[in-house]
C-alpha positions as CSV (number, residue, x, y, z in Angstrom):
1,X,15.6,-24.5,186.6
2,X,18.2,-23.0,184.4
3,X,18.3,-19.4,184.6
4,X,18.4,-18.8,180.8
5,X,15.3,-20.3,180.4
6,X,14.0,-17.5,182.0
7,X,16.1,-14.3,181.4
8,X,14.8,-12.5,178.0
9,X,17.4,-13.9,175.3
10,X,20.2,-11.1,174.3
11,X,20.4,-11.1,178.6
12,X,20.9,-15.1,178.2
13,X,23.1,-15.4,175.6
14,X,25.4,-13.3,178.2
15,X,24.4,-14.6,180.9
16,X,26.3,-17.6,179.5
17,X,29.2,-15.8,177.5
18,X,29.9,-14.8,181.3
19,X,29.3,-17.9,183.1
20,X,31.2,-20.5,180.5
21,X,34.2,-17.9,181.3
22,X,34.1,-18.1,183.9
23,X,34.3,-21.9,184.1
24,X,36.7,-21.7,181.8
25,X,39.1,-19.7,184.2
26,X,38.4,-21.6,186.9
27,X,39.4,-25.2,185.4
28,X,42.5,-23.4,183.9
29,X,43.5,-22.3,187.5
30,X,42.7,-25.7,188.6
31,X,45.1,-27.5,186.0
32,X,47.7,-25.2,186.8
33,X,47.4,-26.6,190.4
34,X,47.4,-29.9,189.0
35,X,50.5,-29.5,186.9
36,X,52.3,-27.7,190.0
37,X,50.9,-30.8,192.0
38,X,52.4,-33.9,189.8
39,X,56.2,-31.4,189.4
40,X,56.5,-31.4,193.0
41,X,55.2,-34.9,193.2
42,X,57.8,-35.6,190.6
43,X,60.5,-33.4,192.3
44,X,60.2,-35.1,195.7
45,X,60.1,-38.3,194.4
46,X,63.6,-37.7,192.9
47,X,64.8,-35.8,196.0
48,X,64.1,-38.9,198.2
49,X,65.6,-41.0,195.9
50,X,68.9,-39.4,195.7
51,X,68.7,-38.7,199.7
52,X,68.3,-42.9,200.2
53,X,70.8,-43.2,197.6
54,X,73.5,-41.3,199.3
55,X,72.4,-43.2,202.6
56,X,72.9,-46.0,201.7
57,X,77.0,-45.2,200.1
């Protein structure tokens, strides 16, 4: 059961102001981590390249 269905309305209507924040923070944060994920991905990827490249000279 959703607890706005049962909170008196004004405390619903914050009840989810506050929790669709906080979602909203949290999948921020989480495509941050994404986006520092795939640079590093990208980064290494271009790192181990050039090392096999020099390697193989």
């Amino acid at each position: 059961m959703k607890i706005t269905k049962i909170l008196p309305k004004p405390f619903a209507i914050g009840w989810q102001e506050y929790d669709l924040n906080k979602v909203e923070s949290l999948l921020e944060y989480h495509r941050t981590i994404v986006q520092n994920l795939e640079q590093r991905l990208v980064d290494g990827q271009e790192e181990l390249q050039r090392l096999r490249r020099k390697n193989n000279d």
